[in-house]
Backbone bond lengths (Angstrom), bond angles and torsions (degrees), N, CA, C in turn:
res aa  C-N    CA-C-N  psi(-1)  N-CA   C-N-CA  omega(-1)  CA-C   N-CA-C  phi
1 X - - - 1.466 - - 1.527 109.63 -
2 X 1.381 112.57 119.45 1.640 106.08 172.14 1.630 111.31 -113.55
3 X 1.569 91.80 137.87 1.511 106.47 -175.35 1.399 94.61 -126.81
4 X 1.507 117.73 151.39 1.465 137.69 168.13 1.801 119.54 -65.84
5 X 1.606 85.52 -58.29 1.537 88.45 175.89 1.275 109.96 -125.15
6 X 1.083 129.06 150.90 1.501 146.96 162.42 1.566 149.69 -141.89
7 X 1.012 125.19 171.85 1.538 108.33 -150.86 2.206 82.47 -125.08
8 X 1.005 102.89 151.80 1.790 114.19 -162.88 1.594 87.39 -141.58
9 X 1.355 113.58 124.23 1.231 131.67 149.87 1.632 121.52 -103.59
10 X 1.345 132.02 101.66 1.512 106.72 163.07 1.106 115.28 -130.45
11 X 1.799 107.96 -162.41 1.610 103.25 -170.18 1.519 95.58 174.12
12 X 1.229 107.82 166.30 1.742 124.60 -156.49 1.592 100.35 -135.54
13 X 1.540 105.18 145.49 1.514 102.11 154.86 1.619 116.13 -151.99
14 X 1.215 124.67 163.60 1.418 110.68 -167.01 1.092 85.51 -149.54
15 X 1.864 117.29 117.75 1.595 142.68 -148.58 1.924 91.34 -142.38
16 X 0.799 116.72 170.15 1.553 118.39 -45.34 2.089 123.21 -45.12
17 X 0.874 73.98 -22.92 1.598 93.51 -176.90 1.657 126.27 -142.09
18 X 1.620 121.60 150.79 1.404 116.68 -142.40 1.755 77.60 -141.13
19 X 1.509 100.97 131.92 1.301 144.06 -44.72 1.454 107.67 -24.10
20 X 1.353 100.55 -176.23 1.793 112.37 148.77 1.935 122.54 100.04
21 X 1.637 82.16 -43.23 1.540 108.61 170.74 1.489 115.41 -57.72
22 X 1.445 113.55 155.06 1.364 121.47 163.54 1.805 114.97 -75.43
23 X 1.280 85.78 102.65 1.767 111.80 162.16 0.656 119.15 -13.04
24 X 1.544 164.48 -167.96 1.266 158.32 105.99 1.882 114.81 -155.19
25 X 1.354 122.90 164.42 1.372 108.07 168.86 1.730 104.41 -169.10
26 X 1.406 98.14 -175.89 1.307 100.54 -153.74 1.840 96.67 -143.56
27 X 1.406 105.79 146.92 1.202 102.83 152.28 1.798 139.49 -163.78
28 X 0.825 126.48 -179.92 1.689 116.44 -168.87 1.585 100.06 -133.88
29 X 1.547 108.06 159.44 1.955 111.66 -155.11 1.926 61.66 -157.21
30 X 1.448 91.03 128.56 1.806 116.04 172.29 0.684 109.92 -142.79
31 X 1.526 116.97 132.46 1.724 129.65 164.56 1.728 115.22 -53.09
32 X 0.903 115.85 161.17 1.825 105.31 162.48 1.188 124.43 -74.33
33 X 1.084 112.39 31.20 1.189 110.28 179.93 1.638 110.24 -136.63
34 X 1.739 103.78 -2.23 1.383 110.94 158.00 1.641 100.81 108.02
35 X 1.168 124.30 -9.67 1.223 112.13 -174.36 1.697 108.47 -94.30
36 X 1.241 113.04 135.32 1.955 133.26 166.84 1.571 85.69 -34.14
37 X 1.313 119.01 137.00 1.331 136.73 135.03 1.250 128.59 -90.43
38 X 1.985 105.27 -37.75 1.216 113.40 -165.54 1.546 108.72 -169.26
39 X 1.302 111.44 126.53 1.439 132.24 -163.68 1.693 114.06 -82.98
40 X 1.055 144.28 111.20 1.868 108.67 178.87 1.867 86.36 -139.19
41 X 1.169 107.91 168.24 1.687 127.69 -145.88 1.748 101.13 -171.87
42 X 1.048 117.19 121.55 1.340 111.39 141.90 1.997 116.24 175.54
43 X 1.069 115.36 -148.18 1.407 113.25 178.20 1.523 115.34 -96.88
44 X 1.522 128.88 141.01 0.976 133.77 173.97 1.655 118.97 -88.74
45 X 1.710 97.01 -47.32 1.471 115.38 -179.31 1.868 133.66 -150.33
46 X 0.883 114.71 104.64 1.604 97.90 -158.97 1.600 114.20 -48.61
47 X 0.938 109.43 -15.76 1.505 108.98 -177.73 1.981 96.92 -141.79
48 X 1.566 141.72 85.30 0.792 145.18 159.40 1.704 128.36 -117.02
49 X 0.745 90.79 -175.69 1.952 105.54 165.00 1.682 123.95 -109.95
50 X 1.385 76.19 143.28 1.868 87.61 -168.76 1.799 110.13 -40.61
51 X 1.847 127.12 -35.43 0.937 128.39 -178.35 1.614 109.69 -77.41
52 X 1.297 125.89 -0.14 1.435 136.67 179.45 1.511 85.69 -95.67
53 X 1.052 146.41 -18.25 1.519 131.42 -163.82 1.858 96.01 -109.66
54 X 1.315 105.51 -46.77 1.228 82.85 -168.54 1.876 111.12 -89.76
55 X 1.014 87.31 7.09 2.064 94.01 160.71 1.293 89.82 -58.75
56 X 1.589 116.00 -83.88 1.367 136.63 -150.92 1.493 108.21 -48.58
57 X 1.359 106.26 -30.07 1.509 106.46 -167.89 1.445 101.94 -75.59
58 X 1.489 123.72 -42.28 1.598 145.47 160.14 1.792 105.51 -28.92
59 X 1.224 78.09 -85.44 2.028 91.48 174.59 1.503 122.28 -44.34
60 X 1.580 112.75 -45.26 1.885 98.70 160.25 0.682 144.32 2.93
61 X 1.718 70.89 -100.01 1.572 131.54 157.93 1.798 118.09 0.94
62 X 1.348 86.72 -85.98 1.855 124.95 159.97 1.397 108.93 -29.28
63 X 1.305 112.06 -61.33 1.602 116.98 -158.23 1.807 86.83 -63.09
64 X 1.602 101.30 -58.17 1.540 100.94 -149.69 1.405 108.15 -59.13
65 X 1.566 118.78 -34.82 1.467 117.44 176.50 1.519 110.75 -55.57
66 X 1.192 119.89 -49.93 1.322 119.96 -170.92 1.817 113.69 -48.72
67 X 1.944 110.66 -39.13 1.035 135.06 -165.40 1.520 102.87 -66.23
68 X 1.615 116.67 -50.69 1.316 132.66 156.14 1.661 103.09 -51.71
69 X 0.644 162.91 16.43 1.838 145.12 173.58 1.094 100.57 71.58
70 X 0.985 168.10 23.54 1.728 148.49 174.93 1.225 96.07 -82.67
71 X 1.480 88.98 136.98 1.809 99.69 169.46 2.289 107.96 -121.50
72 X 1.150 89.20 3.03 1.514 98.01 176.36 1.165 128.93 -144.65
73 X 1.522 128.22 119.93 1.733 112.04 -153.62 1.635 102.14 -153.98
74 X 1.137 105.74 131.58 1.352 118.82 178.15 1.854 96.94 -95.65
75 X 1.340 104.77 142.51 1.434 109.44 -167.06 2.253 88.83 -128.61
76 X 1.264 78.26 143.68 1.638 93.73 167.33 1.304 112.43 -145.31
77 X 1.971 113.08 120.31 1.417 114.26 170.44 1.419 116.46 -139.22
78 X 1.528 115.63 156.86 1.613 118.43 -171.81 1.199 106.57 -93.00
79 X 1.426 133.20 19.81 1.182 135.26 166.50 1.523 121.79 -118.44
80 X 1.716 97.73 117.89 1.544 114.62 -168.98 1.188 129.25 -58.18
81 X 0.967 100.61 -28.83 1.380 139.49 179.53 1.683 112.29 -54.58
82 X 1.556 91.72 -86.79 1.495 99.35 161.16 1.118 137.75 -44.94
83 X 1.215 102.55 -36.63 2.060 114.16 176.26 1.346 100.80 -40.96
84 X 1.515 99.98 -78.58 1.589 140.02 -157.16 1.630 93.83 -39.24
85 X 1.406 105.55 -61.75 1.635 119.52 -161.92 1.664 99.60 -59.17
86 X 1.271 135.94 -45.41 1.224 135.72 171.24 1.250 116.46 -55.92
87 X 1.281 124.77 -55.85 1.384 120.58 166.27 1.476 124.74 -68.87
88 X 1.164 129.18 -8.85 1.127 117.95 154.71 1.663 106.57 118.24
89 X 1.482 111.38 3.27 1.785 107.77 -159.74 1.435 77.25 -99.76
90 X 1.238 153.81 -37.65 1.612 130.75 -150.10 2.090 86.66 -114.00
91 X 1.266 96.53 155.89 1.880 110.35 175.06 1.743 88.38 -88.38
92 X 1.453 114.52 155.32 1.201 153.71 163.85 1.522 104.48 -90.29
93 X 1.247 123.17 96.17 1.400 155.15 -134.58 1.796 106.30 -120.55
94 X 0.952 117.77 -64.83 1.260 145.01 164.19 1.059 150.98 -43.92
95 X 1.569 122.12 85.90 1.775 105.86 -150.11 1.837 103.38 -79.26
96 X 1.515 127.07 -9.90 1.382 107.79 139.51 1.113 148.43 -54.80
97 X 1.786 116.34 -37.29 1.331 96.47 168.96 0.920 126.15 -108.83
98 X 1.440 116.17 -10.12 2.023 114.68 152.88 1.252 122.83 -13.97
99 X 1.480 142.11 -57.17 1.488 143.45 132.83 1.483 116.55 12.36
100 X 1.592 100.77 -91.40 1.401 134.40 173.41 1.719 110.12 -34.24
101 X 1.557 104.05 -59.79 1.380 113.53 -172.32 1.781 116.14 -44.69
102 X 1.704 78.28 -52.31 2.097 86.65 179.82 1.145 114.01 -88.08
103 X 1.554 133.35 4.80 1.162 137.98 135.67 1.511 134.68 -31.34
104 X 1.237 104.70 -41.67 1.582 139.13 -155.11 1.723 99.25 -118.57
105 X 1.261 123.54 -52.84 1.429 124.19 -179.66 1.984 91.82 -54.90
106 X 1.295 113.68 -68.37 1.466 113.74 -173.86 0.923 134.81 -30.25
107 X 1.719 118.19 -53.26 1.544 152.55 139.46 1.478 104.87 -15.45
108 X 1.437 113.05 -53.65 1.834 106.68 -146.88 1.591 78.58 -109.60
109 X 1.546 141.26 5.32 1.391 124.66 161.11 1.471 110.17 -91.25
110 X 1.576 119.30 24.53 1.886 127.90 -176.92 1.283 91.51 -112.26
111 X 1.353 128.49 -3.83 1.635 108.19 -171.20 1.941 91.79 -130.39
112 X 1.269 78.74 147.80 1.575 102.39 -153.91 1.776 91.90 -81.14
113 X 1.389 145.02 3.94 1.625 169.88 126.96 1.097 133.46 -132.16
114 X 1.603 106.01 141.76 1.520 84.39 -175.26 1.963 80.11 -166.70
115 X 1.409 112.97 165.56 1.208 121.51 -164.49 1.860 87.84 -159.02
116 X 1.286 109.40 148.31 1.442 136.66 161.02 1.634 114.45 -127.85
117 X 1.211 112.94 115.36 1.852 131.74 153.95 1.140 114.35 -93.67
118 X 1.281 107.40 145.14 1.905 119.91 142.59 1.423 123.79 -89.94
119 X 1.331 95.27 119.93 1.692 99.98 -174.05 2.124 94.24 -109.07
120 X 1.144 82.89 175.33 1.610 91.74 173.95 1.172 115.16 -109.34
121 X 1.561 116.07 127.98 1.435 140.36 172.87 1.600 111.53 -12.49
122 X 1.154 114.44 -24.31 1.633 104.71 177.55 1.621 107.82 -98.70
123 X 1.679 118.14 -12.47 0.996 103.77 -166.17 1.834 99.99 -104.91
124 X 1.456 108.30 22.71 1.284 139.14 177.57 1.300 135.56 -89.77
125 X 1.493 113.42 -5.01 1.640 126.40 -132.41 1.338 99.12 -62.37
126 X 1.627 101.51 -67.58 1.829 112.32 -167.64 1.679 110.58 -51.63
127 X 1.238 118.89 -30.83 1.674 101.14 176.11 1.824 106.25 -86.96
128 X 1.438 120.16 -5.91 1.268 120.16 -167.62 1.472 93.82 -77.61
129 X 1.582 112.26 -54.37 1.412 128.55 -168.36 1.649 106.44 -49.06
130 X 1.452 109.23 -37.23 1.405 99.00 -168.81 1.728 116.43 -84.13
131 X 1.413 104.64 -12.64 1.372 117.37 -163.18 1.905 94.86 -74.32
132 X 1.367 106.07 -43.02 1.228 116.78 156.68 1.655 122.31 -57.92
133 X 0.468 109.27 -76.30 1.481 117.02 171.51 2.057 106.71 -22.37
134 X 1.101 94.56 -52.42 1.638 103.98 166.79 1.388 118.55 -49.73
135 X 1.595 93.43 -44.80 1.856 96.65 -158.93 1.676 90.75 -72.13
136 X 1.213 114.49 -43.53 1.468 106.20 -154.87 1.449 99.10 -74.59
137 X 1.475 127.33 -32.56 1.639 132.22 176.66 1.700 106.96 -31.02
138 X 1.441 89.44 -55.42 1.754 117.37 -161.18 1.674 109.25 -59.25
139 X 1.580 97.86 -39.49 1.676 98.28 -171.39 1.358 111.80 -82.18
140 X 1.564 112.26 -41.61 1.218 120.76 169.45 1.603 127.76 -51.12
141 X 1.434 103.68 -26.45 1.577 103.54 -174.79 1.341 105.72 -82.37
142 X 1.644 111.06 -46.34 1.617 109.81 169.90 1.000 115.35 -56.83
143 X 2.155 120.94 -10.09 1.955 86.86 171.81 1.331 116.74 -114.87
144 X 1.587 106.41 20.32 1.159 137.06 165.47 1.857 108.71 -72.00
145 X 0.845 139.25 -65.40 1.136 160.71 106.18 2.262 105.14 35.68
146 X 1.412 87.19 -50.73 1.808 99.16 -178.31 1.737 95.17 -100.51
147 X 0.925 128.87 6.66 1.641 136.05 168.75 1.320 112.15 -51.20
148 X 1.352 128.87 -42.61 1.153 118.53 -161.97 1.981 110.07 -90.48
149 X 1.059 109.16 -14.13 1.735 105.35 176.91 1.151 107.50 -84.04
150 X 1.495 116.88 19.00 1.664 119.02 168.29 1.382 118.03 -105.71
151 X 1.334 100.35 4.63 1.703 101.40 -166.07 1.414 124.09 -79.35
152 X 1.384 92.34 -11.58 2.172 94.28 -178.92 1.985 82.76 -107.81
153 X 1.161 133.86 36.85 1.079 125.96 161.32 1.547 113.12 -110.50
154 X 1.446 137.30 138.15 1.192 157.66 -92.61 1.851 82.39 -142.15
155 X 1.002 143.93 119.71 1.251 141.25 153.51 1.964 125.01 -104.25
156 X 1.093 108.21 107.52 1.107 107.78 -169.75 1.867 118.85 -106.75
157 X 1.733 99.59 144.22 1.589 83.58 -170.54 1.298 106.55 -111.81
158 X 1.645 111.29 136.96 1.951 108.04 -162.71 1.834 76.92 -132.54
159 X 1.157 91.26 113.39 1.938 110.20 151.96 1.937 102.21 34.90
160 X 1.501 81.07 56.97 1.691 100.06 -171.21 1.254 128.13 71.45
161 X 1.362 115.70 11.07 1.849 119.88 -173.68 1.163 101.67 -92.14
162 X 1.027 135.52 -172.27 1.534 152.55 122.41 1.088 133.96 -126.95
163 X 1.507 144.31 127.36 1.211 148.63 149.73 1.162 139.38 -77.07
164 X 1.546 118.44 137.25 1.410 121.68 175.10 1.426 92.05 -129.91
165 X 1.258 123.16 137.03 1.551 135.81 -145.95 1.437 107.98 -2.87
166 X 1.383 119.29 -104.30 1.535 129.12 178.85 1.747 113.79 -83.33
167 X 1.676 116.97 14.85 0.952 105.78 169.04 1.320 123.75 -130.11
168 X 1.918 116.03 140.16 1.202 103.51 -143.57 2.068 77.41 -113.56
169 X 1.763 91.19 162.87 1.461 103.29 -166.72 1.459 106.14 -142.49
170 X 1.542 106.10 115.62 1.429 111.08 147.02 1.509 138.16 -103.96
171 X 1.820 133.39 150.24 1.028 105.99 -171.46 1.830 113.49 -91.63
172 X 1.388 84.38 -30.65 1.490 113.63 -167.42 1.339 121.67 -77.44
173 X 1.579 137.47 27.90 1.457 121.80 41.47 1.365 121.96 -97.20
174 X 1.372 112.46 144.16 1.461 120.95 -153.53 2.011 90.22 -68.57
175 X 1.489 105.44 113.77 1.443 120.58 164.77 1.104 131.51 -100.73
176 X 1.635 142.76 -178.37 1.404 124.93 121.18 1.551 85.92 -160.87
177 X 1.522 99.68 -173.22 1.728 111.14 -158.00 1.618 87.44 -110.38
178 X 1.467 124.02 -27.12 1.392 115.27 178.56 1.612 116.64 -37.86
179 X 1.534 98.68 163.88 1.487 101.37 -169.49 1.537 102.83 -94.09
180 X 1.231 128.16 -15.27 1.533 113.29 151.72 0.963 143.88 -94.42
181 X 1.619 111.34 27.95 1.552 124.48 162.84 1.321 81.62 -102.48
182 X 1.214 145.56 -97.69 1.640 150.75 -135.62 1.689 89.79 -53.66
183 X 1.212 134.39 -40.13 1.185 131.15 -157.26 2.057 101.18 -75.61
184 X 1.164 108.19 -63.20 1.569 110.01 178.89 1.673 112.61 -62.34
185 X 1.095 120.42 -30.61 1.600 136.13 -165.85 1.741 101.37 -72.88
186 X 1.421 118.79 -18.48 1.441 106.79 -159.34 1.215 102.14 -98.94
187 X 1.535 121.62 -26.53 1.455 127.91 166.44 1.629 103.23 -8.12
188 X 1.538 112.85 144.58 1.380 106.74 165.66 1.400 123.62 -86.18
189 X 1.229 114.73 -17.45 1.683 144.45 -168.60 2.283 77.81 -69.01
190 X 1.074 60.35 -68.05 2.167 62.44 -165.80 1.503 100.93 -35.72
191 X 1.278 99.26 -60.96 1.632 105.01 -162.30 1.638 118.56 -47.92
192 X 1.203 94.02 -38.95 1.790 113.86 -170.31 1.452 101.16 -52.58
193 X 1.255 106.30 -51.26 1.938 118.31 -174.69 1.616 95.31 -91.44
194 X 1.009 137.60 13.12 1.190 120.85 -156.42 1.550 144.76 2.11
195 X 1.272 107.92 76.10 1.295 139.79 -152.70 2.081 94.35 -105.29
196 X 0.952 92.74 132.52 1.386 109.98 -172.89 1.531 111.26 -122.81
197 X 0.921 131.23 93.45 1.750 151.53 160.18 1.636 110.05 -50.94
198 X 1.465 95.10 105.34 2.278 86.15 179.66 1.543 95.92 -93.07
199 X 1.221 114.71 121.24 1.339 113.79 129.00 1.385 155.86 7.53
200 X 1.207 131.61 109.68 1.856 107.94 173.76 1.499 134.33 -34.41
201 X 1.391 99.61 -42.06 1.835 123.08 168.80 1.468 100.81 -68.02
202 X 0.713 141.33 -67.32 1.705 134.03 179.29 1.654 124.66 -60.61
203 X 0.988 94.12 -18.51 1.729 112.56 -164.05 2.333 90.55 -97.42
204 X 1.590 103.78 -51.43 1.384 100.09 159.71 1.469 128.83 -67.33
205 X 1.508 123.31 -22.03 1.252 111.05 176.38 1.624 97.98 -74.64
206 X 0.978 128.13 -62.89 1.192 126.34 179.71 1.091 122.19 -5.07
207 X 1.555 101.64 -84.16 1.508 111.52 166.71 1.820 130.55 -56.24
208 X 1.006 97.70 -8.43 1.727 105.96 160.38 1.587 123.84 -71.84
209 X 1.307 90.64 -43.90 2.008 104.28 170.36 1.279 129.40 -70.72
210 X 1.526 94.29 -28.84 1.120 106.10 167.42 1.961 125.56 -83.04
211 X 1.322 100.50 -19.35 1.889 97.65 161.82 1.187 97.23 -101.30
């Protein structure tokens, strides 16, 4: 779909924990008239910072509009940081995202207008949602990934539980007693959004009920 002008929402998050966490980001491409054209989501860094995500989410962004035809784009992001640094009021500090920065300066010197705001995190949702949406894709597939050394293991269902040796499983809300559900789940970053991380054991019962 090619549009002239468009409106760009993005945004970054770095889960479970910031620094250190896996990166991730999200972003939204709108007509002027407000409607999604185009959705994009994915990882920036397996181990980054929240301002590494919402570069990346920025830079996408950029590429994909450009890919679409836009030659004019109003941009909206919940990171102060980023705003500021594009427009020119905060210094580029950082020999990580210095990179990123002229990444993004280059990008937004291909479009013949272009403007960056700070909006507030609520008025952010749909690129927030997806940036999430990434992180949890990402963890889940890697423990998707450890699925298969469960398969000569025995799953049993007791008054809605399930077990796989010493670990007991609910779906309804998706639990378990293992130490890498309780261990990733307590993060406060998770908790705040309440974001729930399944497990290999939960993520395999699943898929057991489901064949």
């Amino acid at each position: 779909m090619e549009i002239k002008n468009a409106i760009i929402y993005f945004d970054g998050a770095c889960l479970p924990y910031n620094p250190g966490g896996t990166a991730t980001y999200g972003f939204v491409v709108k007509d002027t008239g407000g409607n999604t054209v185009f959705r994009g989501k994915g990882v920036a860094a397996e181990q980054g910072t929240n301002n590494i995500a919402e570069y990346t989410g920025l830079i996408e962004a950029l590429k994909k509009a450009k890919e679409m035809g836009v030659e004019q784009v109003k941009i909206y992001g919940d990171s102060m940081l980023v705003v500021n640094q594009i427009n020119g009021v905060y210094e580029v500090r950082s020999k990580n995202i210095y990179p990123l920065y002229e990444i993004a300066k280059k990008l937004l010197s291909q479009f013949s207008d272009w403007k960056i705001q700070w909006v507030a995190r609520k008025n952010n949702k749909e690129a927030d949602k997806l940036s999430t949406e990434a992180f949890i894709e990402y963890i889940e597939n890697k423990n998707r990934q450890r699925i298969e050394k469960l398969r000569e293991e025995l799953v049993i269902s007791e008054n809605g539980c399930f077990k796989i040796r010493d670990y007991v499983i609910t779906l309804n809300p998706p639990s378990c007693n293992c130490q890498y559900f309780q261990r990733i789940n307590s993060f406060s970053l998770l908790k705040k959004d309440n974001i729930v991380i399944k497990c290999k054991h939960i993520l395999f019962v699943e898929e057991s009920i489901r064949n």
